[in-house]
C-alpha positions as CSV (number, residue, x, y, z in Angstrom):
1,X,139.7,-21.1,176.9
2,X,138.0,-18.3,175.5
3,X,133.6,-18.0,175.8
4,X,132.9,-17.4,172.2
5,X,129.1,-16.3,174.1
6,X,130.9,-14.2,176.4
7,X,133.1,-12.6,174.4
8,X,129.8,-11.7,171.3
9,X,128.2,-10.2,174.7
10,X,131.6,-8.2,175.2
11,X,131.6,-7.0,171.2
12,X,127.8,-6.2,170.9
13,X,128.3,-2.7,172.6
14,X,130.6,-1.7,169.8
15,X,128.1,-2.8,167.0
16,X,126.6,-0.5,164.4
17,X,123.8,0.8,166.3
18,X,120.1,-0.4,164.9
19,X,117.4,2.6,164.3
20,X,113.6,2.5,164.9
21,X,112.6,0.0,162.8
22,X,115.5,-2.2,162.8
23,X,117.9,-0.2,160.4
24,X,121.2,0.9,160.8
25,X,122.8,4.2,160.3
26,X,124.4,2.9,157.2
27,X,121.0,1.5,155.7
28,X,119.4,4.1,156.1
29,X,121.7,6.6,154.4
30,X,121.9,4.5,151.5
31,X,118.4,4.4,151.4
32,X,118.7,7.9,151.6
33,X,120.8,8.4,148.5
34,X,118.5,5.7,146.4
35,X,115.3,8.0,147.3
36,X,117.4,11.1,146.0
37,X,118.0,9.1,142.6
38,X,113.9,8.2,142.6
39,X,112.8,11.9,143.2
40,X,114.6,12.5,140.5
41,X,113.5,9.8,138.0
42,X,109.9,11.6,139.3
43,X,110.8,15.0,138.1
44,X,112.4,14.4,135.1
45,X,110.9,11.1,133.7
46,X,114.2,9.0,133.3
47,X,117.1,7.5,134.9
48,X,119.9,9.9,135.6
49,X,122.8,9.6,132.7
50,X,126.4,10.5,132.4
51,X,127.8,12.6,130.0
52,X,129.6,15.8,129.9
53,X,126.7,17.2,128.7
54,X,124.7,16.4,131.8
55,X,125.0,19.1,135.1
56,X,126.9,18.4,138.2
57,X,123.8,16.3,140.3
58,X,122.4,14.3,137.6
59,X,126.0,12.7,137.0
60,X,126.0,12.0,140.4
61,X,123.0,10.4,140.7
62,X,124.1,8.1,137.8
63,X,127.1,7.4,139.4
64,X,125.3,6.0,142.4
65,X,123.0,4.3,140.8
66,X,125.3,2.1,138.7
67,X,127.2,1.8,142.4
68,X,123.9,0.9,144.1
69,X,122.7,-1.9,141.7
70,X,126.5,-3.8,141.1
71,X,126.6,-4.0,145.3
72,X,124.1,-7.0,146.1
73,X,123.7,-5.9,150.1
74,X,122.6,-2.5,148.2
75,X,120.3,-4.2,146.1
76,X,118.4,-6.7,148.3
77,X,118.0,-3.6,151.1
78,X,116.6,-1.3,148.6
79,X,114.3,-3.8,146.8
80,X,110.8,-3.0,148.3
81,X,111.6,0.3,147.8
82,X,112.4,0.4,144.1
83,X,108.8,1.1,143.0
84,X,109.9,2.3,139.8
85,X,112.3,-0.5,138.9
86,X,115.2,1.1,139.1
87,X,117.3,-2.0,140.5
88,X,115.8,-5.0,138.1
89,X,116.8,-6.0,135.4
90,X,120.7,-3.5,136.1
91,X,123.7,-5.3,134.5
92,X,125.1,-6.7,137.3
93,X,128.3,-6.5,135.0
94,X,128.7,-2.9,136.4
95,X,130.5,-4.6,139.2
96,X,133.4,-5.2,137.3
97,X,133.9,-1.6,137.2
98,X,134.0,-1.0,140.9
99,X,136.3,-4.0,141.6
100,X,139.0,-2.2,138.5
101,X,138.6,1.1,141.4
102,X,141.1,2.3,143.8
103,X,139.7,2.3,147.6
104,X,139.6,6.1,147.8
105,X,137.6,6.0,144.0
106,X,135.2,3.6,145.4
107,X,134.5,5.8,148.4
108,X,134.2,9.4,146.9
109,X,131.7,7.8,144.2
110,X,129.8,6.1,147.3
111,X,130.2,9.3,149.3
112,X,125.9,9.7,150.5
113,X,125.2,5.9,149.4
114,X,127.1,3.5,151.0
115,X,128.1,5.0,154.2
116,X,131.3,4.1,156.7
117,X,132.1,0.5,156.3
118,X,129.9,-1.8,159.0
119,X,132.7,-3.6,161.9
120,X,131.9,-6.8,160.7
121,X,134.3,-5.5,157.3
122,X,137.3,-4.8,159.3
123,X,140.1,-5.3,157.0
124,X,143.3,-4.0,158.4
125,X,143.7,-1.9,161.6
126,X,143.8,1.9,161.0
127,X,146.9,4.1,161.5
128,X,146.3,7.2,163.7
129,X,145.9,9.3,161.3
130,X,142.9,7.6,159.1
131,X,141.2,7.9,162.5
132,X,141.6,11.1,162.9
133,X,140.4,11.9,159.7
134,X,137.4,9.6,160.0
135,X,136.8,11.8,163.6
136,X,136.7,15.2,161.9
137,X,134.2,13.8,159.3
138,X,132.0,13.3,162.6
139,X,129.1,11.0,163.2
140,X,126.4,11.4,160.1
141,X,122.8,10.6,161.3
142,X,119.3,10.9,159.8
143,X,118.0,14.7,159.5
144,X,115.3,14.9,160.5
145,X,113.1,17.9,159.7
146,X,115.1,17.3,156.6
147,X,111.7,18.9,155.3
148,X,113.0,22.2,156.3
149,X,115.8,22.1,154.5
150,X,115.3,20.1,151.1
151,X,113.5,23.2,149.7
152,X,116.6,25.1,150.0
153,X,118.7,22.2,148.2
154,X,116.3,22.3,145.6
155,X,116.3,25.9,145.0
156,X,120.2,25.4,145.2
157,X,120.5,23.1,142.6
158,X,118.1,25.3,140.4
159,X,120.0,28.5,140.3
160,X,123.3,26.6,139.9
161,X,121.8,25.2,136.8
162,X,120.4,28.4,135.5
163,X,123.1,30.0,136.5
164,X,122.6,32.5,139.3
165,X,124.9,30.2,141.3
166,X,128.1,29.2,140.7
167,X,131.0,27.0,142.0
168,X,134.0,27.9,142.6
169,X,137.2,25.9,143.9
170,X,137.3,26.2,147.4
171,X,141.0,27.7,149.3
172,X,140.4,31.5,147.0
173,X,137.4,31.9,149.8
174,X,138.2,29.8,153.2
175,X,135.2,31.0,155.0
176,X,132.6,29.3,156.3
177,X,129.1,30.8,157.5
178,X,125.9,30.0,158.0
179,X,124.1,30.3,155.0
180,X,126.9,28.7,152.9
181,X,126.5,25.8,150.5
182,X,129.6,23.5,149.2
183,X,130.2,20.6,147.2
184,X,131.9,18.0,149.0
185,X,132.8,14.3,147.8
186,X,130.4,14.8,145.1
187,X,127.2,15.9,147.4
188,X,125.8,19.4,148.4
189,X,126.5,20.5,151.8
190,X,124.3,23.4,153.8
191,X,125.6,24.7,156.9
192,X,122.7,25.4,158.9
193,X,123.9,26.3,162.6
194,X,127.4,27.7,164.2
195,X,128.0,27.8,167.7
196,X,130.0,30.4,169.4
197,X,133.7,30.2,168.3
198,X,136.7,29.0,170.5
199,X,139.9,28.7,170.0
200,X,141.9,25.7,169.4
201,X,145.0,24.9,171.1
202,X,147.5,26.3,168.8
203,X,145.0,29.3,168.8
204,X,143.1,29.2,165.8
205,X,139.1,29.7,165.7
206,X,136.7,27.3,165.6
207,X,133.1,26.3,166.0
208,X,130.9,23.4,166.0
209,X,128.5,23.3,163.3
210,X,125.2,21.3,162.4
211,X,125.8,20.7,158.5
212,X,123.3,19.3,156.6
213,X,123.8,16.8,153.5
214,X,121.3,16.7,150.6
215,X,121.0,12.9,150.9
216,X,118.9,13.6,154.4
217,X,121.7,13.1,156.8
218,X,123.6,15.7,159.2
219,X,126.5,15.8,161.3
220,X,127.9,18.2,163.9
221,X,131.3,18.2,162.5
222,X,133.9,21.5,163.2
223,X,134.0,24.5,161.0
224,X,137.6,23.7,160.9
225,X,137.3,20.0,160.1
226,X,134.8,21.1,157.0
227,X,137.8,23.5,155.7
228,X,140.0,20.7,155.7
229,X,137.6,18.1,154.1
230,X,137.3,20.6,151.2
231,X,140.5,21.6,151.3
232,X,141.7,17.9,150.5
233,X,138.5,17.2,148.1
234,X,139.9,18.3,145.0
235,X,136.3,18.2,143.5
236,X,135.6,20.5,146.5
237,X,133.7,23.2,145.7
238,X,131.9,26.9,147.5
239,X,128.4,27.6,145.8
240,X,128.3,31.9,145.2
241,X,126.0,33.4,146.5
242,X,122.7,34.1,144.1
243,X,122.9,37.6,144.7
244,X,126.7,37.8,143.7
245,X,127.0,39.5,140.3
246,X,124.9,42.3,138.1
247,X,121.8,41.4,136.1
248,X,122.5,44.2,134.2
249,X,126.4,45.3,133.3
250,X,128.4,47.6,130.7
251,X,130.0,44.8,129.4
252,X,128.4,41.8,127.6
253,X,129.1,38.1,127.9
254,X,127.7,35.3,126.3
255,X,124.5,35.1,127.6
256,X,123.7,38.7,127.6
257,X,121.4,40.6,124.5
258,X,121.0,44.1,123.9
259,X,117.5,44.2,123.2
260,X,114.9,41.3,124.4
261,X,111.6,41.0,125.9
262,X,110.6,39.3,129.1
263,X,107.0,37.7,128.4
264,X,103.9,36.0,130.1
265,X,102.6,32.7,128.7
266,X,98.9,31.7,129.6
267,X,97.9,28.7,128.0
268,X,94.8,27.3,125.9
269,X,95.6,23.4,127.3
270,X,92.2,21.8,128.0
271,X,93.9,20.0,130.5
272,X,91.6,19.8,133.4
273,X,93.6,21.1,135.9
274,X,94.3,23.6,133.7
275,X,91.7,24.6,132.3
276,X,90.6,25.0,136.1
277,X,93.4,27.6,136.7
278,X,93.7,29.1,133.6
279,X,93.9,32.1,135.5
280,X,96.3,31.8,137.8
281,X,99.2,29.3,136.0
282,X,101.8,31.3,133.5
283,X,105.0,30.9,132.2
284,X,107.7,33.3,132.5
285,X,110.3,33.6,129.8
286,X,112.9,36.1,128.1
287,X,113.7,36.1,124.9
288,X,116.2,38.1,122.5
289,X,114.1,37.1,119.4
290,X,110.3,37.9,118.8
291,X,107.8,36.3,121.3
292,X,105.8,35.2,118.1
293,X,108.7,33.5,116.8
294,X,109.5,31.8,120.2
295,X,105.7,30.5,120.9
296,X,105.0,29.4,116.9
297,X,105.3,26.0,117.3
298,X,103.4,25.9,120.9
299,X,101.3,22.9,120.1
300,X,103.8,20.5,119.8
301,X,106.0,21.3,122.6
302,X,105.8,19.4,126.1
303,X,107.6,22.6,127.3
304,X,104.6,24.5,126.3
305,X,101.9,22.0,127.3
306,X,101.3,20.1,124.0
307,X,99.1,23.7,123.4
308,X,98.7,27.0,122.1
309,X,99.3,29.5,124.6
310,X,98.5,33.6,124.3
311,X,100.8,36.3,125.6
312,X,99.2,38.5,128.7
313,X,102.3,40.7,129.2
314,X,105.4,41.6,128.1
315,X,108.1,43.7,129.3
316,X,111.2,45.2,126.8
317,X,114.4,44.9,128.5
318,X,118.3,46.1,127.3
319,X,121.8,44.7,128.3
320,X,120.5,42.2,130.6
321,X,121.9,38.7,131.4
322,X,119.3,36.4,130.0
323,X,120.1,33.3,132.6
324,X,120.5,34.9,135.3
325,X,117.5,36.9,134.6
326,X,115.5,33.9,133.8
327,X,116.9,32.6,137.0
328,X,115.5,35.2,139.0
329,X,112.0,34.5,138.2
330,X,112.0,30.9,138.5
331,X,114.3,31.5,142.4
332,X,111.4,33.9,143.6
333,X,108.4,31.4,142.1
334,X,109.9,28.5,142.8
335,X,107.2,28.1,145.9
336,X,104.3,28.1,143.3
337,X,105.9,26.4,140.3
338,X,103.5,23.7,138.8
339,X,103.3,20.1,139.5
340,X,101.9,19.1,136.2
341,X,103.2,15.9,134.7
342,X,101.6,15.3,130.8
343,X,102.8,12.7,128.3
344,X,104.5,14.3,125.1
345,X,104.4,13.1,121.7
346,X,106.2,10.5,121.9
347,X,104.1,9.0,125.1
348,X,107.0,9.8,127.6
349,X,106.3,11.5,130.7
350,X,107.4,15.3,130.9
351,X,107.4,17.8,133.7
352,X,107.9,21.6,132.6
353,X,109.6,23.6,134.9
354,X,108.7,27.1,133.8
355,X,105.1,27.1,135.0
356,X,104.1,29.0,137.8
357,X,100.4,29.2,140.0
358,X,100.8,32.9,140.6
359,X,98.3,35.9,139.7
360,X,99.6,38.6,136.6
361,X,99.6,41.4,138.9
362,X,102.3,39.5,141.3
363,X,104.8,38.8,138.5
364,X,104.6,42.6,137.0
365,X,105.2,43.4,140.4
366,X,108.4,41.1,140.2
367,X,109.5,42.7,137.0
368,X,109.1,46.2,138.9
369,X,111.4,45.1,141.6
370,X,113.9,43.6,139.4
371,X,113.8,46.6,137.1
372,X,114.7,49.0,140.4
373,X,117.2,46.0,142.1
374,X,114.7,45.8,145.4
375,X,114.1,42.0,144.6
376,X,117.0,40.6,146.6
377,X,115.4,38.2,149.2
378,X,112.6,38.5,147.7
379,X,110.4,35.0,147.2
380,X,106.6,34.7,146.3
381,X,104.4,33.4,149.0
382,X,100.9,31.3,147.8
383,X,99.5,32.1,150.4
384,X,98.9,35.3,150.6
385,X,99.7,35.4,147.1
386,X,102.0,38.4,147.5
387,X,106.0,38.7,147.6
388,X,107.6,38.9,150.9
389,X,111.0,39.6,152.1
């Protein structure tokens, strides 16, 4: 007769191991993925939404979130958390639109929430090959001097939105690096670290890598295994590299203008932290129109500080890419851009983006590089208030 005692002794070695605190691996990367959604509910002063009309990471998020309040484990872990009532008051009714999704639908849009199902879930036993797969995915644990590297996302997800980054389907450019960032199952990947390469029994090279996710987790998985994952995603996806591609060019695409003007806001807010720095904070813009024209209405625009605001420099420009100029600035100030939250007209929270804490003289100096190409690595230290390489 079996010892139902004995035998829980036997099975506790192969249980989810329990983290500082009391958490599991699996709690604490969907906790990780619910604090992603609340930094940015912080930033941008709503819920995430979907749409076509919405970028890459912001459909993502909404996609999690619906996941994250229809799953009731989800909610009831996450509930101290959700400061900013995220979870109450959800239409539980979302549920119905998991249970209509395939297995493999249910885990891509989970991919960074939910985490490898918990052995207590054990539905059927795995064929050799859904192991093997599982194996090259690699362990996932918390990053963590995650601090090191979620400046890097951010900057990431800020050129690929203004456009000095790009995706492109991975298999036209195998290679992996250091350096590189991807999209897999719907969540940016950085590779951090390579070891020194081997080669695999049939020959081929191969190195193990620390790879970090943008929900705050890492694994050690193989270069090789990471080529295969994004070989199979078919959302997979290489981020270009911000350098990659002229500012300025012969021929013209959409976003390009003959003739424009690159201009320095300072504004008249009375704002006290403004009005405290007046000085030092500016906003950096290009235009193809008149400045005048652009800043008319200053006063009752959030993105403008609800105020009027003078021009302290300009800089004419011809057959430049406005996005990818305007993407420039905002990668190499992104260190000093302002953390200034004000209420618009209609009492909703807004965060401008296109602020910066940095002294005149730093940002002509920026327009000097970018005028002679020696801006490439480039970034603005505050500091020492300078631009270092």
């Amino acid at each position: 007769m079996i010892d139902l005692n004995e035998l829980r002794e036997e099975l506790a070695e192969y249980a989810v191991p329990k983290r500082e605190g009391g958490r599991s691996v699996r709690e604490e990367r969907i906790i990780a993925g619910f604090e992603e959604i609340q930094r940015f509910v912080e930033g941008h002063g709503r819920t995430p939404q979907h749409g076509e009309d919405k970028d890459i990471f912001e459909r993502l998020y909404a996609v999690r979130l619906d996941r994250l309040r229809a799953m009731d484990e989800c909610r009831a872990l996450l509930a101290p958390l959700d400061h900013q009532g995220l979870l109450s008051g959800a239409e539980i009714a979302q549920a119905d639109s998991v249970e209509s999704m395939d297995d493999e639908e249910l885990l891509a849009e989970l991919e960074g929430a939910a985490g490898p199902s918990d052995i207590t879930e054990l539905r059927h036993v795995r064929s050799r090959a859904e192991i093997r797969a599982a194996e090259e995915i690699a362990n996932r644990e918390r990053c963590e001097d995650f601090d090191r590297f979620q400046p890097l996302f951010q900057q990431a997800e800020s050129e690929l939105k203004s456009g000095i980054r790009q995706t492109r389907p991975f298999g036209r450019d195998a290679s992996v690096t250091t350096g590189n960032f991807f999209i897999l199952g719907g969540q940016l990947v950085y590779v951090a670290e390579m070891g020194d390469v081997f080669r695999t029994p049939n020959g081929e090279p191969d190195a193990r890598l620390r790879v970090i996710y943008s929900n705050g987790t890492e694994s050690n998985l193989l270069l090789r295994s990471l080529q295969r994952a994004l070989y199979k995603d078919q959302a997979g996806r290489r981020l270009t590299d911000p350098n990659a591609g002229p500012l300025f060019s012969e021929t013209w695409e959409e976003d390009d203008i003959a003739s424009g003007t690159i201009y320095v806001l300072r504004s008249l807010s009375s704002h006290p932290f403004v009005a405290e720095h007046r000085e030092l904070i500016h906003k950096i813009g290009v235009t193809g129109g008149k400045v005048e024209s652009r800043i008319a209405n200053a006063a009752h625009d959030a993105t403008y500080l609800l105020a009027e605001v003078e021009v302290v420099a300009s800089y004419k420009l011809a057959g430049v890419n406005r996005t990818k100029l305007e993407g420039i600035f905002h990668r190499i100030f992104a260190p000093a851009q302002l953390d200034l939250t004000i209420q618009d007209r209609f009492g909703h929270p807004v965060r401008p983006r296109e602020w910066f804490l940095a002294p005149l003289h730093v940002i002509d100096e920026a327009v000097r590089r970018i005028l002679d190409g020696s801006i490439s690595d480039v970034v603005y230290d505050p500091k020492t208030a300078r631009l270092v390489g």
